[in-house]
Backbone as XML, in Angstrom:
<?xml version="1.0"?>
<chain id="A" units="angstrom">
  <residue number="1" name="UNK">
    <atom name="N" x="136.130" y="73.554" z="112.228"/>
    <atom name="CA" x="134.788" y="73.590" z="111.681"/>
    <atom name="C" x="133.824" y="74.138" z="112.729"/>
  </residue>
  <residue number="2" name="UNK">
    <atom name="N" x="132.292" y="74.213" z="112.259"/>
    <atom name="CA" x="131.856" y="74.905" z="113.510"/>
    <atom name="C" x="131.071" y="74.214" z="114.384"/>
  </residue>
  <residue number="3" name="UNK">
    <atom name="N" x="131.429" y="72.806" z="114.115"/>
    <atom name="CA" x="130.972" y="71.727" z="115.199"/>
    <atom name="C" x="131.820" y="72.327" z="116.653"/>
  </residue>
  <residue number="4" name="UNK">
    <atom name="N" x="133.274" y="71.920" z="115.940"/>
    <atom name="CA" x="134.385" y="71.932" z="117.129"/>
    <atom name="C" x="134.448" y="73.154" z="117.781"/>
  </residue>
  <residue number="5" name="UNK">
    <atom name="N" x="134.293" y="74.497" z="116.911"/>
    <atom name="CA" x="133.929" y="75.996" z="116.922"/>
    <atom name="C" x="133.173" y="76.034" z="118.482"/>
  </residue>
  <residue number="6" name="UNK">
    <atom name="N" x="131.668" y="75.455" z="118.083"/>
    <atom name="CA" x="130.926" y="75.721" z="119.003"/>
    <atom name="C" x="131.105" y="74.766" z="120.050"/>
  </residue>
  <residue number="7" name="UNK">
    <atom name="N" x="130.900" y="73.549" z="120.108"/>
    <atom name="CA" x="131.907" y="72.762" z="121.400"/>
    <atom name="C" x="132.320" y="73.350" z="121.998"/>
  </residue>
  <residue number="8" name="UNK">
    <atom name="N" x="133.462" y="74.127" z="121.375"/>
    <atom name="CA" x="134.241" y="75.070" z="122.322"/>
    <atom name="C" x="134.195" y="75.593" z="123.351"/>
  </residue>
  <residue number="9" name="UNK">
    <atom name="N" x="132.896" y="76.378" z="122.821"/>
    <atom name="CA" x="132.687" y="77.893" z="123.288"/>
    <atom name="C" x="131.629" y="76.923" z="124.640"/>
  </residue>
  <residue number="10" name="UNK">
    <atom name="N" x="131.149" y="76.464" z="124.055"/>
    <atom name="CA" x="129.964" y="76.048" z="125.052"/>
    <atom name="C" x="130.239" y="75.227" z="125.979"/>
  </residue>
  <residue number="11" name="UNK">
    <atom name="N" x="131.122" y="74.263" z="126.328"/>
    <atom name="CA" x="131.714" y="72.863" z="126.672"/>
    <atom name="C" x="133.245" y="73.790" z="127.585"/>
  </residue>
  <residue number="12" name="UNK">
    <atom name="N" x="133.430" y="74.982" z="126.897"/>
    <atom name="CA" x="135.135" y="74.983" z="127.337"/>
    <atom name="C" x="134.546" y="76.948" z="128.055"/>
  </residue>
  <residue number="13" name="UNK">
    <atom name="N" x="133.814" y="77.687" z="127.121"/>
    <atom name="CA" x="134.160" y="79.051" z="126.970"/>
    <atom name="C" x="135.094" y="79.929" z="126.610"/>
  </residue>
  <residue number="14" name="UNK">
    <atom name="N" x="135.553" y="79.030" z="125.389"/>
    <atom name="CA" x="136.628" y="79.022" z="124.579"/>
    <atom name="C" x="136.580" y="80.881" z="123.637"/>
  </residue>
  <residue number="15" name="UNK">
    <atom name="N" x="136.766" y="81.931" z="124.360"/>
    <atom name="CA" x="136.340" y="83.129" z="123.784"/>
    <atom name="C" x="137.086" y="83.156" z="122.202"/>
  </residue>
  <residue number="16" name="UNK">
    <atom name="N" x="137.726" y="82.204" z="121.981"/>
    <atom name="CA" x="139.012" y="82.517" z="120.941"/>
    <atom name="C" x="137.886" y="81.549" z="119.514"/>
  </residue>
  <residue number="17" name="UNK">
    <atom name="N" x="137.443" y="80.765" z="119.859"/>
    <atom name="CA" x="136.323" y="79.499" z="119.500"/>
    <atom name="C" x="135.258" y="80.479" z="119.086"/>
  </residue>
  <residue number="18" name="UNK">
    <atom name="N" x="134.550" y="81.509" z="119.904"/>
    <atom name="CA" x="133.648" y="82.520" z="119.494"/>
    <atom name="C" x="133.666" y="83.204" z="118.751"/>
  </residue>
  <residue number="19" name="UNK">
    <atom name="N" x="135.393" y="83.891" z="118.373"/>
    <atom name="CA" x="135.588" y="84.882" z="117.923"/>
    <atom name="C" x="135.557" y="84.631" z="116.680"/>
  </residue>
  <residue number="20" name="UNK">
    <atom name="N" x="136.197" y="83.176" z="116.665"/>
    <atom name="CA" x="136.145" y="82.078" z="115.176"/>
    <atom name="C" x="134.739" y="82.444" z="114.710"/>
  </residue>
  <residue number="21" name="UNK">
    <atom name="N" x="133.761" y="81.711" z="115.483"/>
    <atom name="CA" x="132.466" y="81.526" z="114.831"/>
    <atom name="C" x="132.143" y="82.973" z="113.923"/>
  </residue>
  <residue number="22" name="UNK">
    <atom name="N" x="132.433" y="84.190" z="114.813"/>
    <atom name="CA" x="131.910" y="85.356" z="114.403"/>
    <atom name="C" x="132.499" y="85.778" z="112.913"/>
  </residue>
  <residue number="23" name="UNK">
    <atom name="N" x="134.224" y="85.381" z="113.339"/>
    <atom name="CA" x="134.782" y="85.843" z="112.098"/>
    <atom name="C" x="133.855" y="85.060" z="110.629"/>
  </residue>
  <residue number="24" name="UNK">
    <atom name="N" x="133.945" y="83.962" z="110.665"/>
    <atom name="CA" x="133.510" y="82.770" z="110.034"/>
    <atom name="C" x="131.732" y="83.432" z="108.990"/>
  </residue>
  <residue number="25" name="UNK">
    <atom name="N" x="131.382" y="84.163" z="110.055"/>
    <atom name="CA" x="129.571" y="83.943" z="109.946"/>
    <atom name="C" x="129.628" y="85.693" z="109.547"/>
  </residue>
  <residue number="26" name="UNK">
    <atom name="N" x="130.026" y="86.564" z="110.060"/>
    <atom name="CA" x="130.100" y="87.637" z="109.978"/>
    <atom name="C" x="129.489" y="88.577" z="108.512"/>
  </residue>
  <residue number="27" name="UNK">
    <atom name="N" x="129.967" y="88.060" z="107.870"/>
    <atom name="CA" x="129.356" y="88.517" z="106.564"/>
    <atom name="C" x="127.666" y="87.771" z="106.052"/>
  </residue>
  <residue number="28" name="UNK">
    <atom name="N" x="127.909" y="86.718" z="106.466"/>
    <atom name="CA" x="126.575" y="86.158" z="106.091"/>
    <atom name="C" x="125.226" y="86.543" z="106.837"/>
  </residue>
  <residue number="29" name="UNK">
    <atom name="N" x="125.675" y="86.848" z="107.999"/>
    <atom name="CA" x="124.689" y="87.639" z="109.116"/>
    <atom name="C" x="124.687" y="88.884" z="107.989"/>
  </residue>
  <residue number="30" name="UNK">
    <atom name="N" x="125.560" y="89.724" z="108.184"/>
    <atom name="CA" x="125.740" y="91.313" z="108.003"/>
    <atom name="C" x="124.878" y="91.158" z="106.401"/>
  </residue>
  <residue number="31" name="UNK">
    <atom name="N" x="124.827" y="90.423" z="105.770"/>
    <atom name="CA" x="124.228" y="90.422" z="104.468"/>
    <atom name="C" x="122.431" y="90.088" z="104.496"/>
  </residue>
  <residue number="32" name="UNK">
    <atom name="N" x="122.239" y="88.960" z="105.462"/>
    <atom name="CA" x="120.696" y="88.762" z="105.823"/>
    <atom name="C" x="120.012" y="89.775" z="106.351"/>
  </residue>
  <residue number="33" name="UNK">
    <atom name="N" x="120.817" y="90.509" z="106.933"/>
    <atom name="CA" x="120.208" y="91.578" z="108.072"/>
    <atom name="C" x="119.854" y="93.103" z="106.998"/>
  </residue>
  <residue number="34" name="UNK">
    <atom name="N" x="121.050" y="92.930" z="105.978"/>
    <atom name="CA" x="121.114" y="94.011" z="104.871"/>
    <atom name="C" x="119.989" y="94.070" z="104.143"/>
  </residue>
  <residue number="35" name="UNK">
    <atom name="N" x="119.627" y="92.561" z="103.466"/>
    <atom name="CA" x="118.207" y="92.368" z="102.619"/>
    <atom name="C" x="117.122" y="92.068" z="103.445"/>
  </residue>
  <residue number="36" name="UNK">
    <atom name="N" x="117.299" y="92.185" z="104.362"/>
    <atom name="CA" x="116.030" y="92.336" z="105.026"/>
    <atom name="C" x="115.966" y="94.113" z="105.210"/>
  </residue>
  <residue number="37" name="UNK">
    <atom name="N" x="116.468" y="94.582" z="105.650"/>
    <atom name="CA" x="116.728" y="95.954" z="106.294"/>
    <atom name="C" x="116.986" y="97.176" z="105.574"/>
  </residue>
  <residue number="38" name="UNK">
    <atom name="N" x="117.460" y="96.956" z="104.605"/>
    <atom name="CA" x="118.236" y="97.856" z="103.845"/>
    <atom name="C" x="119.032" y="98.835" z="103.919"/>
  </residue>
  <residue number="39" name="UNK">
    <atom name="N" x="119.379" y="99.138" z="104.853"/>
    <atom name="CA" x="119.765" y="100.514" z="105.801"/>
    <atom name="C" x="121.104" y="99.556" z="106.606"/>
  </residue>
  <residue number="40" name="UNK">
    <atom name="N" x="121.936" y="100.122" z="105.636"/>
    <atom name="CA" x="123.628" y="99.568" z="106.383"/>
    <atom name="C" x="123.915" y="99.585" z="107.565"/>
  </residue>
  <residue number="41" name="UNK">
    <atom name="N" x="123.642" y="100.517" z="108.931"/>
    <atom name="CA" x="123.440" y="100.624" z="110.072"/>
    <atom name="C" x="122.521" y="100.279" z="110.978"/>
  </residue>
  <residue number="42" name="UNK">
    <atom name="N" x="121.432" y="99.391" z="110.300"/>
    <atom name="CA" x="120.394" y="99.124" z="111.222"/>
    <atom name="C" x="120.869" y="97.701" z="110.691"/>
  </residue>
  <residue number="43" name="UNK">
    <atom name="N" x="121.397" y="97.453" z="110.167"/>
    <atom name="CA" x="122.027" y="96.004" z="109.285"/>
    <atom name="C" x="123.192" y="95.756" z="110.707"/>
  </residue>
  <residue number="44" name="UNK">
    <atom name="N" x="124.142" y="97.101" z="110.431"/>
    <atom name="CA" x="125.052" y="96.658" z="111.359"/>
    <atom name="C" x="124.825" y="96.351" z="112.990"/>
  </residue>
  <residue number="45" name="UNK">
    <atom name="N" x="123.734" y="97.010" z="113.642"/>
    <atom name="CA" x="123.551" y="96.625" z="115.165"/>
    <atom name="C" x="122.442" y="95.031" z="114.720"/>
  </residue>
  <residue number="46" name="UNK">
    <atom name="N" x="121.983" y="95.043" z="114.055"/>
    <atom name="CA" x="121.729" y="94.028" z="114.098"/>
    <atom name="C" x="122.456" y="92.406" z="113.867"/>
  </residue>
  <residue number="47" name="UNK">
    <atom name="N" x="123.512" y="92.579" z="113.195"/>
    <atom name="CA" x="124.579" y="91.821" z="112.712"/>
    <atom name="C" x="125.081" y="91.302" z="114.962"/>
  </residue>
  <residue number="48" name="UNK">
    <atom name="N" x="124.826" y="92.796" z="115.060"/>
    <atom name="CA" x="125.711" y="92.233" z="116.867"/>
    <atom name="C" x="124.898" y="91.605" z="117.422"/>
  </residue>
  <residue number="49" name="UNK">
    <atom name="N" x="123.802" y="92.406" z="117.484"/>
    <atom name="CA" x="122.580" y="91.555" z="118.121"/>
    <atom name="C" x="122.527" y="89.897" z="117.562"/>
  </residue>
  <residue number="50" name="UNK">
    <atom name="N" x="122.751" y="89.607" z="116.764"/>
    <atom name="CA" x="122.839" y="88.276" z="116.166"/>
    <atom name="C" x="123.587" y="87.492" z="117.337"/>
  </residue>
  <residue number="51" name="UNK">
    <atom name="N" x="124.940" y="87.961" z="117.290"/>
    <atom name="CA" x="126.057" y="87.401" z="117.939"/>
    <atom name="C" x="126.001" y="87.229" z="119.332"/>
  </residue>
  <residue number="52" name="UNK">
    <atom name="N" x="125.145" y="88.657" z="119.870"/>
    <atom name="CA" x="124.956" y="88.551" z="121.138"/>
    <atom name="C" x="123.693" y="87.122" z="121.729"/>
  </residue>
  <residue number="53" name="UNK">
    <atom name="N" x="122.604" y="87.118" z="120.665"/>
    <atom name="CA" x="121.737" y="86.012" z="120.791"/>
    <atom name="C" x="122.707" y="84.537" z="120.457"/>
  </residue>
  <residue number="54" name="UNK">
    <atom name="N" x="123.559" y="84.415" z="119.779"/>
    <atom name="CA" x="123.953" y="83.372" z="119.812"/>
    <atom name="C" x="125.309" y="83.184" z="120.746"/>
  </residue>
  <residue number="55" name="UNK">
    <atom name="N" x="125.815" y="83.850" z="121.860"/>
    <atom name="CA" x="126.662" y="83.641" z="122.893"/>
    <atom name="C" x="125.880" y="83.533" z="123.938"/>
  </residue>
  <residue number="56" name="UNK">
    <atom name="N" x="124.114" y="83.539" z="123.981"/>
    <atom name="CA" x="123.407" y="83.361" z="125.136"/>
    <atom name="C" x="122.794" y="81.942" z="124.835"/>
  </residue>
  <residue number="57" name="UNK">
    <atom name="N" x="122.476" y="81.687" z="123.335"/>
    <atom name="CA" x="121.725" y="80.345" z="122.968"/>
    <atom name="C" x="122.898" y="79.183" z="122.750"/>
  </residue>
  <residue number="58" name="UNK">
    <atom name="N" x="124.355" y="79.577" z="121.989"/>
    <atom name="CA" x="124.457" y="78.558" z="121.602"/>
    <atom name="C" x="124.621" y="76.415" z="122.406"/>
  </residue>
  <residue number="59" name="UNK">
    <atom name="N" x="124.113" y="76.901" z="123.497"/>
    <atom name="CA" x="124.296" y="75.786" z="123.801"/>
    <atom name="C" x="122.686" y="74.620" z="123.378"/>
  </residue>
  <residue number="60" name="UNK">
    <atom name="N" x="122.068" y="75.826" z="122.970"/>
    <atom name="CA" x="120.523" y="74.857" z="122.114"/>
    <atom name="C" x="120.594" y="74.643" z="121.255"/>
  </residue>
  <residue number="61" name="UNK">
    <atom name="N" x="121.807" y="74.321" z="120.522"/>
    <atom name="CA" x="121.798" y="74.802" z="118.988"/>
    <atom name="C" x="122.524" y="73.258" z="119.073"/>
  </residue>
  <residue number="62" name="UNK">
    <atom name="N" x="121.611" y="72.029" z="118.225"/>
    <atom name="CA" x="121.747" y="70.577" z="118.416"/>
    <atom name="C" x="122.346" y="70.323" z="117.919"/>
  </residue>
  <residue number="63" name="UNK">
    <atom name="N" x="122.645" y="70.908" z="116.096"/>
    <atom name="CA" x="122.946" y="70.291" z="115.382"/>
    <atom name="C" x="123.803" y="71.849" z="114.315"/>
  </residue>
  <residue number="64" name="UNK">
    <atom name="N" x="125.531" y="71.665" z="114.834"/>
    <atom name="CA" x="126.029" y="72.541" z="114.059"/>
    <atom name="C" x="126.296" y="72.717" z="112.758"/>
  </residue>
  <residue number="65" name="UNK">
    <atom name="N" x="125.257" y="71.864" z="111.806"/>
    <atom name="CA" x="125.698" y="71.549" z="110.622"/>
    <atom name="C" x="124.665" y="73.089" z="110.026"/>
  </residue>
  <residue number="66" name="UNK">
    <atom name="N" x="123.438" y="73.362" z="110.857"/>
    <atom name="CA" x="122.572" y="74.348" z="110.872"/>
    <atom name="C" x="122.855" y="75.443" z="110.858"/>
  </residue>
  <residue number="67" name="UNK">
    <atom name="N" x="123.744" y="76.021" z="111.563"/>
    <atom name="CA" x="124.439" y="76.669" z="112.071"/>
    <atom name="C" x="124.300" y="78.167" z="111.025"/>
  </residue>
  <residue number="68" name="UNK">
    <atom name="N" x="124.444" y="78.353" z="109.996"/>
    <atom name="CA" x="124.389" y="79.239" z="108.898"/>
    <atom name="C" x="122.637" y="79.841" z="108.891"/>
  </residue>
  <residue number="69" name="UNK">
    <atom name="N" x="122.153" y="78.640" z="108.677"/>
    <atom name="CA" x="120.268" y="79.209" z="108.624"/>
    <atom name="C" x="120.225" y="79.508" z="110.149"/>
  </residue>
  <residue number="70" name="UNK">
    <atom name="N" x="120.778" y="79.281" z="111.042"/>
    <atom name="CA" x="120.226" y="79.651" z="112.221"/>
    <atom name="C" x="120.509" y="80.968" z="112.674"/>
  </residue>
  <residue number="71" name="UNK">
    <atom name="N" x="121.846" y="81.244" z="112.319"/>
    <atom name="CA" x="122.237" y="82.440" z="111.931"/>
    <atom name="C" x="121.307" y="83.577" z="111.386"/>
  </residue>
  <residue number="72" name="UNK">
    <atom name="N" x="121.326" y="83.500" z="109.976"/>
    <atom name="CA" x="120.107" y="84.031" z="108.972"/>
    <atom name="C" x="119.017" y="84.268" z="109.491"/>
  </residue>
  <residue number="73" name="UNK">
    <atom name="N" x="118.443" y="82.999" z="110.068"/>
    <atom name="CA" x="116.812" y="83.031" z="110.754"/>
    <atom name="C" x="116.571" y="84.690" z="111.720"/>
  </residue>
  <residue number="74" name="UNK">
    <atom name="N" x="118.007" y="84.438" z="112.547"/>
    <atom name="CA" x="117.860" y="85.292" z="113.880"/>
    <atom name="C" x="118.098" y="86.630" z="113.162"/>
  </residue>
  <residue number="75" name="UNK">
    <atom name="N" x="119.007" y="86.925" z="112.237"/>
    <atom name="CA" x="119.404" y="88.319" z="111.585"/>
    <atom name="C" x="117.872" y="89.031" z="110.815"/>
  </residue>
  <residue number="76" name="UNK">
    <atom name="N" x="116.991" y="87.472" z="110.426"/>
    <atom name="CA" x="115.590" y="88.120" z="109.578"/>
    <atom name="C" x="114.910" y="88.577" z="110.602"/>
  </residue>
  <residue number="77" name="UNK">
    <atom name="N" x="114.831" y="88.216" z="112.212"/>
    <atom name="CA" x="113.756" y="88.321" z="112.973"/>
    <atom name="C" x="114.783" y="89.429" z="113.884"/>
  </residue>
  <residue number="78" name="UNK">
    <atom name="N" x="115.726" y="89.615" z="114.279"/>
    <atom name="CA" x="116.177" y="90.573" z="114.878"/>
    <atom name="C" x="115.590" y="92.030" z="114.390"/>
  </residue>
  <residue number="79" name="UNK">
    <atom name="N" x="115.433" y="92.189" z="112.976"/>
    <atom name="CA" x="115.112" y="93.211" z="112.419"/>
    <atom name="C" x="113.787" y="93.490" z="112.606"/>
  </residue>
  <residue number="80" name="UNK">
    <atom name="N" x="113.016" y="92.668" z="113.071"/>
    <atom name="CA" x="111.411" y="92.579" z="113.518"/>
    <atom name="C" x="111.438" y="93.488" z="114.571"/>
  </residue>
  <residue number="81" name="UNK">
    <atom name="N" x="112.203" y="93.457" z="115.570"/>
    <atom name="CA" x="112.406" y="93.871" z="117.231"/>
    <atom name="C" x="113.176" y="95.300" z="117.334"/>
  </residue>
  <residue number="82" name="UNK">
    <atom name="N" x="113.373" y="95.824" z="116.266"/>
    <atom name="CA" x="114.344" y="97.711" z="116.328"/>
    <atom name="C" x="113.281" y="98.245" z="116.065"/>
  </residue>
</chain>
């Protein structure tokens, strides 16, 4: 799950734990970033940029039950910053 997911990564630097999260979230990013953006390629660097903000934050991230909107949140506002 992505309690243990992120534990992982953060607690261990479990890259295999990360890769999870990404696989896991990957579409749901790539889809927030889409309706916000509309433009499949400004969707897609932003989808990384997501990932890259959350391998620098996730250790602020309190409560992994969030984990999905927090996601989302960063994919709506990443698109603010291109």
């Amino acid at each position: 799950n992505d309690a243990e997911l992120l534990s992982a990564y953060v607690h261990e630097g479990s890259q295999d734990a990360f890769a999870e999260l990404v696989r896991h979230h990957v579409g749901l990013v790539y889809s927030a970033a889409l309706r916000h953006l509309r433009e499949p390629s400004v969707a897609e660097e932003v989808t990384q940029k997501v990932f890259c903000v959350l391998a620098e934050k996730a250790g602020s991230i309190r409560d992994p039950r969030v984990l999905s909107a927090w996601l989302q949140d960063v994919a709506g506002n990443r698109g603010l910053y291109l």
